[in-house]
C-alpha positions in Angstrom: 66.2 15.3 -134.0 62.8 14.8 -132.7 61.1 12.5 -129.6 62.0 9.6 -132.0 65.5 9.9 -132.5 66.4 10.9 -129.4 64.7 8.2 -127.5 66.2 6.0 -129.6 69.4 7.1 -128.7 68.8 6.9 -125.3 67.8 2.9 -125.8 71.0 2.4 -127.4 73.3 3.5 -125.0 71.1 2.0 -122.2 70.6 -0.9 -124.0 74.7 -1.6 -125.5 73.3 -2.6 -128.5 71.9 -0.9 -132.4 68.1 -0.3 -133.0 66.4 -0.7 -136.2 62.9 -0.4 -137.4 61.5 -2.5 -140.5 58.4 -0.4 -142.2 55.6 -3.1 -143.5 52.9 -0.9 -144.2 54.6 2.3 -145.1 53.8 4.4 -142.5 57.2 5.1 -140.4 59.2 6.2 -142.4 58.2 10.2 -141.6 58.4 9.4 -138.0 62.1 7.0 -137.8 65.5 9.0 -138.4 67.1 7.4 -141.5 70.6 6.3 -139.1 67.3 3.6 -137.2 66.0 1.8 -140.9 68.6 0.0 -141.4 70.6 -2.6 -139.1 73.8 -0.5 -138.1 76.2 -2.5 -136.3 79.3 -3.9 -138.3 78.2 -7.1 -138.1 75.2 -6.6 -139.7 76.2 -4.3 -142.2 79.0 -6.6 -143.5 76.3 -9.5 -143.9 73.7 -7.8 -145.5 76.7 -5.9 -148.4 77.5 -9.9 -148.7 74.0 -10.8 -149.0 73.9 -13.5 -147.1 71.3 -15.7 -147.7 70.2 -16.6 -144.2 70.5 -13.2 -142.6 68.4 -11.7 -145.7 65.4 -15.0 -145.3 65.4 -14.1 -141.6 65.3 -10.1 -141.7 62.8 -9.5 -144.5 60.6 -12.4 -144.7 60.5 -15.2 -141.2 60.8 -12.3 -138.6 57.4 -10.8 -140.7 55.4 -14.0 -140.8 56.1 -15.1 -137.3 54.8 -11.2 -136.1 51.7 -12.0 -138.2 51.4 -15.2 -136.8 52.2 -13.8 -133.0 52.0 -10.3 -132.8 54.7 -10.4 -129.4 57.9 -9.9 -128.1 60.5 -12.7 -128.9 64.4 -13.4 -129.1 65.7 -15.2 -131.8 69.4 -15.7 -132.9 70.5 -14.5 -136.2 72.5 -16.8 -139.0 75.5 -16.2 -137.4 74.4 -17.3 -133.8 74.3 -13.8 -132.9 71.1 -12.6 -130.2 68.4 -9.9 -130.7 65.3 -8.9 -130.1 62.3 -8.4 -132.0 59.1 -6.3 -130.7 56.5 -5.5 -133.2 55.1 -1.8 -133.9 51.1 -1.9 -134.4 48.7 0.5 -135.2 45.1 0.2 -135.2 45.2 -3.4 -134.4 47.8 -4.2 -137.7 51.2 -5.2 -137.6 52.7 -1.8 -139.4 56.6 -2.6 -138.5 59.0 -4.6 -136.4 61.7 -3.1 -134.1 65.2 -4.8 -133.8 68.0 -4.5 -131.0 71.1 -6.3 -130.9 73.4 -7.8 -131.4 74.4 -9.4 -128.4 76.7 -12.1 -127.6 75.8 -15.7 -128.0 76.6 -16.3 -124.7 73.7 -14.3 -123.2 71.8 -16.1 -120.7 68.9 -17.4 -122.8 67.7 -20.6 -121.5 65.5 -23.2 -123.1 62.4 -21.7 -122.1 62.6 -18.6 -123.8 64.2 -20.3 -127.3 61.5 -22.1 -127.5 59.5 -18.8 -128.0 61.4 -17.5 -130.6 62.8 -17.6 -134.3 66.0 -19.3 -133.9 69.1 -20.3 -136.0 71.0 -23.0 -135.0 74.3 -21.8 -132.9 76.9 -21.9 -134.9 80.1 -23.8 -133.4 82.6 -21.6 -134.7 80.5 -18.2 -133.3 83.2 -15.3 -132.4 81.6 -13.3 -129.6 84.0 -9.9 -131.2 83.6 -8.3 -127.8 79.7 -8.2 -128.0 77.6 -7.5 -124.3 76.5 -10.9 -122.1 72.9 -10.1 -121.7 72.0 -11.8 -118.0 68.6 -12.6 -116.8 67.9 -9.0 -115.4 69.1 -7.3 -119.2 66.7 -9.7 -120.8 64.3 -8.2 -119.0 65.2 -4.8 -119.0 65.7 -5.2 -122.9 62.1 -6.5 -123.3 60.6 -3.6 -121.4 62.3 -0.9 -123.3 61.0 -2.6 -126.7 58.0 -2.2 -125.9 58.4 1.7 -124.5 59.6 2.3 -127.8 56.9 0.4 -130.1 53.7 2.4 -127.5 56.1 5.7 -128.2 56.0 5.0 -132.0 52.4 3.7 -131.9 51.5 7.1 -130.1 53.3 9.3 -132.8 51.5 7.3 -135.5 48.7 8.6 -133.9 49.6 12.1 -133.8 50.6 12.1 -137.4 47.6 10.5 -138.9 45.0 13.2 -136.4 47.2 16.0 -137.9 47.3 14.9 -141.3 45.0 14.1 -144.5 44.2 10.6 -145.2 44.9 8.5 -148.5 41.8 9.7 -150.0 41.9 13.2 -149.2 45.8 13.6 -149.5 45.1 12.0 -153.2 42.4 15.1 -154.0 45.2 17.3 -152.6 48.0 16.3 -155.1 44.9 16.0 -158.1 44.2 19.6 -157.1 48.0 21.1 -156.6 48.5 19.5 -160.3 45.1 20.7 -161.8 45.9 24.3 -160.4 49.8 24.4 -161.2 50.4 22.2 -164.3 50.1 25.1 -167.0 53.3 26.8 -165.1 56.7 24.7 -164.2 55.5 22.5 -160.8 58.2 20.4 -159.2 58.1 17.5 -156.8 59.9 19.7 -154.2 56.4 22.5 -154.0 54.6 19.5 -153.6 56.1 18.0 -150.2 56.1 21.1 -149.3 52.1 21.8 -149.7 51.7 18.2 -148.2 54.3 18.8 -145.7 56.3 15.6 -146.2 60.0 15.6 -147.2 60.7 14.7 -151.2 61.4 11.3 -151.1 58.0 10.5 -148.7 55.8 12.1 -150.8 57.4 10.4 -154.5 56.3 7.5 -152.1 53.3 8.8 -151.6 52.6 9.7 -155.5 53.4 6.0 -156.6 51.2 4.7 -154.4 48.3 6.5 -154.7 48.6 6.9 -158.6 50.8 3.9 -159.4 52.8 6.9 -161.4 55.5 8.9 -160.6 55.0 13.0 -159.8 56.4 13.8 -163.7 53.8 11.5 -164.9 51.4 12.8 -163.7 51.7 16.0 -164.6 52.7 15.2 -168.2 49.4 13.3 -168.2 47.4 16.1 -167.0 49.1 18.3 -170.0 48.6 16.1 -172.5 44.6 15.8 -171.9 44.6 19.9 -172.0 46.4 19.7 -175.2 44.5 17.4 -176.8 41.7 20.1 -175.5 43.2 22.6 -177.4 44.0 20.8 -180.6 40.0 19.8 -180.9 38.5 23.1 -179.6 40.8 26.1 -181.3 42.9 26.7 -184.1 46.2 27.4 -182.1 49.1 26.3 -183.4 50.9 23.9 -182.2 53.6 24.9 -180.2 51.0 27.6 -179.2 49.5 24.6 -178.1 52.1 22.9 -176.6 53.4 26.5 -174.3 49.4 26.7 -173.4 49.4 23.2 -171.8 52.8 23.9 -170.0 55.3 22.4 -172.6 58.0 24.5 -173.1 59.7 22.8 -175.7 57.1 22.3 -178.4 59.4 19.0 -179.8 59.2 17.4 -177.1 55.6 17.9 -176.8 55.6 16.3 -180.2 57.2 13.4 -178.5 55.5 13.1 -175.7 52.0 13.8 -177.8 52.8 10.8 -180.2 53.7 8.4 -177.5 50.2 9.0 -175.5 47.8 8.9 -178.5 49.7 7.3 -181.5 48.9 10.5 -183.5 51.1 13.6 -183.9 49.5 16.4 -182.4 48.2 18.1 -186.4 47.1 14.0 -187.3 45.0 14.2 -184.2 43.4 17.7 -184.7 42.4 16.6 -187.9 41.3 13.0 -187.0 39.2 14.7 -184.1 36.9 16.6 -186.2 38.8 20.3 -185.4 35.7 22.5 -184.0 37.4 25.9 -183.3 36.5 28.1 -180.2 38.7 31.0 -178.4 41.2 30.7 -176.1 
């Protein structure tokens, strides 16, 4: 577990409450261990497998507009009545994410003042407190403060990642060249993260947003054009063809060949004007 994960844990336990971070811009996932994206205490977990309406509106899309309209610190109280806290990670001067701790019991001592600063829910009458922590004055405090230790902590390690690493447009010439050099042989999504030095699921990420295609795609795509290379420029046949362009199963090639170009693969040599050279 890195600086991340373990800070994090050390928040919680100071803290008596769950942490969560919400990615808007894609760009903490890498850093945030996966136990921190999602809300983890019971409470939460129970009302987001019943998808409650309220809980969901608040979550994914009210806490996001009032960080764009406010980029600060504020309480609020979820549908249930429950407390937490909001701070909002940014990078670069953009709101990239939004840190979450609670929850704590509606009893905490948040006065009038600080409501009016915040995303609130009406209380609830019926409200079980289910053991949760009374936050005082002095936690409210000390709760505040340690958000925003742990947004500057994640702000920092942005930094660090994006000094260390490629960005978008030269990390999209780095998957262009890993497929243009590999797609004659088997290439899998795994050699990739590990060229780019991401895990497997962050660079598939990665791959659909750059190319709006997935990795297989893309490497199909890339095969396809070298075959249709082949079929115009030499008289291989065609599942010569199809092994050349890294197919090894020359009906599925067919397939695949018929679904890019509406042609099989012998209509199109012969459609292109066939103009033979050596291999």
């Amino acid at each position: 577990m890195g600086i991340i994960g373990e800070s994090f844990l050390w928040a919680e336990g100071l803290l008596g409450a769950r942490l969560c971070v919400h990615d808007y811009q894609d760009a903490l996932w890498d850093l945030v261990e996966v136990r921190f994206r999602k809300h983890g205490h019971p409470l939460c977990v129970a009302a987001k497998a019943l998808k409650i309406r309220h809980c969901l509106q608040a979550d994914q899309v009210a806490v996001r507009e009032r960080l764009q309209r406010a980029p600060a610190f504020f309480w609020k109280r979820c549908h249930a009545g429950y407390l937490e806290a909001v701070a909002p990670v940014r990078f670069r001067g953009r709101n990239v994410g939004a840190l979450f701790a609670g929850p704590w019991s509606p009893r905490s001592a948040l006065g009038k003042a600080r409501e009016a600063l915040g995303l609130l829910s009406p209380t609830p009458k019926t409200t079980v407190d289910l053991g949760l922590a009374v936050l005082d004055e002095g936690a409210l405090v000390q709760v505040e403060r340690v958000l925003a230790i742990l947004a500057a902590l994640l702000e920092r390690e942005l930094g660090n990642q994006h000094s260390a690493r490629p960005g978008g447009s030269d990390r999209r010439a780095a998957i262009s060249n890993f497929i243009e050099h590999g797609f004659h042989d088997e290439l899998r999504l795994s050699q990739l993260a590990r060229a780019l030095g991401l895990s497997d699921s962050r660079a598939s990420q990665l791959v659909r947003t750059l190319f709006r295609a997935t990795f297989p795609q893309l490497v199909a795509s890339r095969r396809l054009e070298y075959a249709s290379d082949l079929l115009r420029e030499t008289a291989l046949p065609v599942a010569a063809v199809a092994a050349h362009a890294g197919f090894p199963d020359p009906r599925y090639f067919q397939r695949l060949f018929r679904r890019r170009f509406s042609l099989s693969p012998r209509r199109y040599r012969v459609k292109s004007g066939h103009r033979p050279r050596s291999v």
